[in-house]
C-alpha positions, 0 to 999 in steps of 0.5 A: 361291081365290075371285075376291075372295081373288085381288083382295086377294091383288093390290092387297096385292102389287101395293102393296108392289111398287109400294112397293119399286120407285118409292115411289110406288105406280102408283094402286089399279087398277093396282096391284091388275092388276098385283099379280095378274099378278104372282102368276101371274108369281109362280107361274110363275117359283117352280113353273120353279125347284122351288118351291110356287107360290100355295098360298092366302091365306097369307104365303108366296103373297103372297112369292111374289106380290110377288115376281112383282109387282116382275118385272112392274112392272121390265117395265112401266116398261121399256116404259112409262117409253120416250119416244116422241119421238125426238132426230134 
């Protein structure tokens, strides 16, 4: 896939990940970094269980990469959503 393809690829999974997991979505920057990094966790995660990873632009890669986008925004706000203060 071209660079382009990938970047559409991620703002749209990225997007309906952040949907699905805060409602609110993270801004369209993040979004769409996470979004690809969620492809290839997407990628990982389905080729580990047997399945096809990213095949191209198609509706079964964007599944795949929204799924692997929801995994990494669970992650990210687990690290991110800490406080840093601490109550001794």
């Amino acid at each position: 896939m071209s660079v382009l393809a990938w970047l559409i690829l991620g703002l749209i999974a990225g997007f309906i990940a952040s949907k699905l997991v805060n409602k609110t979505g993270e801004g369209l920057i993040l979004d769409i970094v996470l979004g690809i990094v969620g492809a290839f966790v997407g990628g990982f995660l389905f080729s580990f269980v047997g399945a096809a990873p990213i095949t191209g632009f198609n509706i079964y890669s964007i599944i795949v990469a929204v799924i692997g986008s929801v995994v990494v925004l669970f992650i990210y706000h687990a690290f991110a959503g800490r406080s840093t203060s601490s109550t001794i």
